[in-house]
Each structure stands twice: as C-alpha cells, then as structure tokens.
C-alpha positions in Angstrom: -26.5 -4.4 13.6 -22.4 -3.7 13.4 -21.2 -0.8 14.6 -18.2 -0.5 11.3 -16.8 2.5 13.0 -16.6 1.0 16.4 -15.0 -2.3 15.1 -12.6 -0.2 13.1 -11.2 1.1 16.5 -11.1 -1.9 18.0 -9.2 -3.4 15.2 -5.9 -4.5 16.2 -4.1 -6.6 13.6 -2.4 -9.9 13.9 1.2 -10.8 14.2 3.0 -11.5 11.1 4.5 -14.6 10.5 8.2 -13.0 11.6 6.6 -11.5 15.0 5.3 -15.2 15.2 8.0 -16.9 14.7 10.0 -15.3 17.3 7.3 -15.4 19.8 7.2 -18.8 19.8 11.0 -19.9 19.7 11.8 -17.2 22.4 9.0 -19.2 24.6 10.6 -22.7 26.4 8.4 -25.5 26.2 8.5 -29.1 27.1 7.0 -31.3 25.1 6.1 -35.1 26.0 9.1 -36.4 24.2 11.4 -34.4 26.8 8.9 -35.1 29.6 9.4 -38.9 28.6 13.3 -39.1 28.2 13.6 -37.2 31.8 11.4 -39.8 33.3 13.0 -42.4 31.7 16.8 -41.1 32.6 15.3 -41.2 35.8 14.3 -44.3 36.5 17.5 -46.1 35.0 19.4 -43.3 37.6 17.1 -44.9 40.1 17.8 -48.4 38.6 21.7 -48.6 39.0 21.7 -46.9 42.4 19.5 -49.7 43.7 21.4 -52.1 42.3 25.2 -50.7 44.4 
C-alpha cells in the first residue's frame, strides 16, 4: 500500500520550463553534425598537406 505521507516528503518538484531551458543551453554539447564537419575539415586539412 502507499505510504501518502512518506511520498509527500519525498516529493521534490520538477524544473520549470525557464530552470530548463537554461540548464540545457548553459550545458556544451556536440552533436553529430559538428562531429561530422570537424572530421571532414580534417580530412581536406589532411588532403592538401599531402598533396605539398
């Protein structure tokens, strides 16, 4: 059976959609299309200095 008063003090509540917002954009991720265009800038790098 649930214990209401002991989930009541465990209760902690979400983050609004501000506190969420900011979370996220203060957070630096690399996605696949920057993973992609490093390896790519790369390889041409690699590319032309082969070719001198």
């Amino acid at each position: 059976m649930i214990n209401y008063e002991e989930e009541i003090k465990r209760f902690k509540p979400s983050l609004d959609v501000d506190q969420i917002e900011d979370a996220i954009v203060k957070v630096d991720l690399t996605d696949m299309n920057d993973i992609m265009t490093k390896l790519i800038e790369d390889a041409i790098k690699q590319k032309k200095d082969a070719q001198k």
